[in-house]
Structures are given as structure tokens and as C-alpha cells.
N, C-alpha and C positions, 0 to 999 in steps of 0.2 A: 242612689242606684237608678239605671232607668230604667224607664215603667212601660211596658212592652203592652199594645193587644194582642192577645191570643189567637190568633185566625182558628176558626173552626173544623174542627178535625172528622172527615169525611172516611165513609165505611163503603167498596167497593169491590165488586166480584166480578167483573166482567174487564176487559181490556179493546186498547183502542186500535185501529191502525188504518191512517190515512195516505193514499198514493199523493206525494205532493207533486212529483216530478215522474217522467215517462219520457223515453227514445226506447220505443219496444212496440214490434209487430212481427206478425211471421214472416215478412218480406226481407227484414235481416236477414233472415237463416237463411234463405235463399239466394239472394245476391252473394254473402258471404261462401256458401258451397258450390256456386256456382265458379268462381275467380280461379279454380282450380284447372275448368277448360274452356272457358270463354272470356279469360282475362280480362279487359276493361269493358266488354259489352255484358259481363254480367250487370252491371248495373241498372242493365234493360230491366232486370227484374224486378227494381224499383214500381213500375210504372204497372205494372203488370197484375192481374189478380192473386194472390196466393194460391187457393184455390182450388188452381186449378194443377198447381204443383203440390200437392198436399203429401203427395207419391214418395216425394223426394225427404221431406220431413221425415215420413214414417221412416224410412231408408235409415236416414240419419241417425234418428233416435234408437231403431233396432240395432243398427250394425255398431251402436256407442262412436260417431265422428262426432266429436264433441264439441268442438270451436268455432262453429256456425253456430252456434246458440250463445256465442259469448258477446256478440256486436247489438249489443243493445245494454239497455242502462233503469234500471227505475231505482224510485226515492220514496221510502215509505216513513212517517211518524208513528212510531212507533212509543204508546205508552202501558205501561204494566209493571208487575213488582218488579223491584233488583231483583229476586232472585231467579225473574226467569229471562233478565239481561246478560246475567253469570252464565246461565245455559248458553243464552243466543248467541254469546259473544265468541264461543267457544270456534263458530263458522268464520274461519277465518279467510281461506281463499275465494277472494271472487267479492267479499263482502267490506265495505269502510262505515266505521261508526264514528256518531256525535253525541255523546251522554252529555244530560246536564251535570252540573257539577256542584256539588256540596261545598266546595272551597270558596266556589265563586257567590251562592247566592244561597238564602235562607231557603230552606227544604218544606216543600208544605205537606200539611198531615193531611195527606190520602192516603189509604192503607187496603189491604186488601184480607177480604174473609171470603172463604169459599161459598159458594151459592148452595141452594139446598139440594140440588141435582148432581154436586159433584161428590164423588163415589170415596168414602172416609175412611172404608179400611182394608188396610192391605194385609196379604197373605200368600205364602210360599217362600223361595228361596231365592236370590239375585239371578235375574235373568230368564225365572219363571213365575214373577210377580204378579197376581190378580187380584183386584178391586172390586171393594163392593159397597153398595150402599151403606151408609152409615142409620143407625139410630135416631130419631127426633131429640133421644137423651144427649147423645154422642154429639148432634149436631148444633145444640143448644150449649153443651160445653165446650166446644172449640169456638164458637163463637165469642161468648162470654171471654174466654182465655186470653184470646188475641184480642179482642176493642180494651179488654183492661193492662194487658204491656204495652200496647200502641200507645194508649193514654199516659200511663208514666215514663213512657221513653220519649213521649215529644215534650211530658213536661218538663223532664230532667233535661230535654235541650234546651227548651226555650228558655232555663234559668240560669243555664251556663252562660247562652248569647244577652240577658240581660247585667251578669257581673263581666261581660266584656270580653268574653273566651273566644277565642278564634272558630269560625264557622270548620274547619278541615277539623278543629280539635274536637268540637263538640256533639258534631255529626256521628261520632262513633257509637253513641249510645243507641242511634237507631236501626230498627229490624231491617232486617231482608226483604219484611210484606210491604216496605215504602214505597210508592210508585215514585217513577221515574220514567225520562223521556227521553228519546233517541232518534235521529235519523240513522237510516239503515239502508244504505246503497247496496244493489247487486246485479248483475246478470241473471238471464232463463237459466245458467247452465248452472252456478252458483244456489240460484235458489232452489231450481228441482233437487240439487243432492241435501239442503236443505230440509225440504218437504219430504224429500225419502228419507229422513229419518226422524222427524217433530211431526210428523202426524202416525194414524193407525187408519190402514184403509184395506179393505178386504183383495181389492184388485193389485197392492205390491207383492212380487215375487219374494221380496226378503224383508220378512215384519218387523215392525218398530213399532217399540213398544212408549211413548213419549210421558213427561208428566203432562197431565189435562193444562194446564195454564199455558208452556208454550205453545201446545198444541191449536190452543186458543187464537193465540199471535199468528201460524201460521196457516189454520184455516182462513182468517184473515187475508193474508196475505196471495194464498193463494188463489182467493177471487178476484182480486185484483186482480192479477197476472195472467189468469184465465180470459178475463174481459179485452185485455190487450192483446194477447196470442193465442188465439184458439185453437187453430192447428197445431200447433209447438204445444200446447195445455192436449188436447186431446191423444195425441201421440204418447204424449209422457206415459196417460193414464192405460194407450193400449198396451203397451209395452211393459208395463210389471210397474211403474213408477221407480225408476229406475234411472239416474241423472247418468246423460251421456258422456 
């Protein structure tokens, strides 16, 4: 049989997300709504301060003209559990993914357990669900629960891949809480309908209600995108958060 080392199996509560790539500024959205009446001299707006057109943004974003916000591009790495990839992935227009892949390469044990600030138990009925603090009791058994199936679902894999089991076969034995890694391509107009519904922000006109981990991914995310358009970021936020 061969004799495999065990890589060390890592206990983590927090998630990653790094802009790798960027073609994003508020001067898109302006050139772009501009072409409507100054045909090839929109391009002048290239050159030009945002700014000082900032007028024009808001315009856009209140009256929902949407596809001036789609001529730009970012690329974010994206890592955190499958199960809040299942969520994210869910965002289909506007957005292209790259998971890594169980088939292709041995999966390592990083795993995720909730932090002590994340709110343990829920109550009410679908759609009017509220969270609350958990227990130190509560907190210490969900803990406990999950590093001990993490533990025997990576050892159950790692002994299939040492009798020689196919990684796509053997991978099934593992949770949901496995982290996992992605590029995540999108548009401002993509991601704001996004953000309007993966985070909780007092200032959206139509509440969403998220689970805390992707919400995690997309506050993330959206400082990114904040730092690159801030005009286009600040409009959003006057405006109800509300994707054009």
C-alpha cells in the first residue's frame, strides 16, 4: 500500500478575497452613456475628470439605465467554504467562474468553523428569520462537532486515495465546510445586483436577508469595487442599493 503524509488539517472562520485583475473606473459609465449623443467624441470622457460628471451617474443609477455600468471587468480570488460557492454561484448573469477541482488535484483540509461573534441560533419562520447570539455551551459544541467530522471525513479520504481510489470518487466523502477557491469575473452592474442581495445594509430600499459567510465574500468584495468606482459605489448606496 502507499504510504501517504497526512498534510495538516487547518480550522478557519474567516474568508479571503483578493482583486487580481481590474478594467473598472467611473469614466466607463460615462463614455459608455455618453455614445448615445455624442457618438465617437464620447470617448473625450476618457480623458476627462469623472467628477465632475458625477450628475450623470446619479441619473443613471436612479432612473435604472443599466448598461453603462456593464463596460468594465474585475477578477476577484475568491476563497471560502463550498457551501457558500453553491450560494455565489447561483449569480449567473454578468458573472464567469473558475473552481478548483477535486478531480484534478488532492483537496486540502482547510475547513471552516464559525467564529465566536457569529450569531448560532435561529428563530421564526422562512422569510422572517432572526439570529442570535449563541451560548459559550452552544458555541463549544458546534465547534467540537464539526473539527471531529472534518477529521474523519478527510481521514476517510485520504485512505481511499492511499488504496488508489480515484480523487472525483473519493472527494465525496467530504463537507460542504471544505474551503475552496475561485476566480469570479463581473461587471459594476452584475455585482451591485449581487451586493443587493448577499449583504444586509440599512440604506437598501428592498432588505436582504443573507447567510453571514457569503455576506462575508461580499463585503469583501465590495471594497474592492468601492476603491475603483466611487462615484458608481456612492450612487448605488444613495439610491436604495439597488442594481440598475
Amino acid at each position: 500500500m502507499e504510504t501517504r503524509e497526512h498534510p495538516e488539517i487547518v480550522f478557519r472562520d474567516d474568508v479571503t478575497v483578493e482583486l487580481v485583475r481590474s478594467s473598472a473606473q467611473d469614466a466607463d459609465v460615462l463614455f459608455a452613456a455618453r455614445v448615445s449623443t455624442a457618438g465617437e467624441q464620447s470617448l473625450d470622457e476618457l480623458q476627462k475628470d469623472p467628477a465632475r460628471s458625477k450628475g450623470l451617474i446619479n441619473y443613471l443609477m436612479r432612473d435604472r439605465h443599466g448598461t453603462p455600468f456593464e463596460h468594465n471587468s474585475m477578477t476577484f480570488l475568491v476563497s471560502a467554504p463550498i457551501f457558500v460557492f453553491r450560494e455565489f454561484q447561483r449569480h449567473r448573469v454578468g458573472f464567469s467562474y473558475n473552481e478548483e477541482s477535486g478531480r484534478y488535484r488532492e483537496l486540502q483540509p482547510v475547513f471552516y468553523v464559525p467564529a465566536p461573534e457569529r450569531k448560532l441560533v435561529q428563530k421564526g419562520r422562512p422569510g422572517k428569520y432572526e439570529f442570535f447570539e449563541g451560548t459559550p455551551e452552544q458555541y463549544k459544541s458546534v465547534t467540537a462537532a464539526m473539527e471531529d467530522s472534518y477529521r474523519r471525513s478527510y481521514d476517510a479520504y485520504q485512505a481511499m486515495l492511499a488504496e488508489g481510489v480515484a480523487r472525483e470518487v473519493a472527494r465525496a466523502v467530504l463537507p460542504v465546510g471544505l474551503f475552496s477557491s475561485m476566480y469570479a469575473t463581473c461587471n459594476a452592474r452584475s455585482l451591485m445586483h449581487f451586493l443587493s442581495l448577499r449583504t444586509k445594509d440599512d440604506r437598501a430600499k428592498v432588505p436582504s436577508f443573507p447567510q453571514r459567510e457569503i455576506e462575508m465574500v461580499a463585503e469583501k468584495m465590495e471594497l474592492e469595487w468601492a476603491a475603483l468606482m466611487p462615484l458608481t459605489h456612492t450612487a448605488f448606496n444613495e439610491h436604495g442599493r439597488v442594481a440598475p
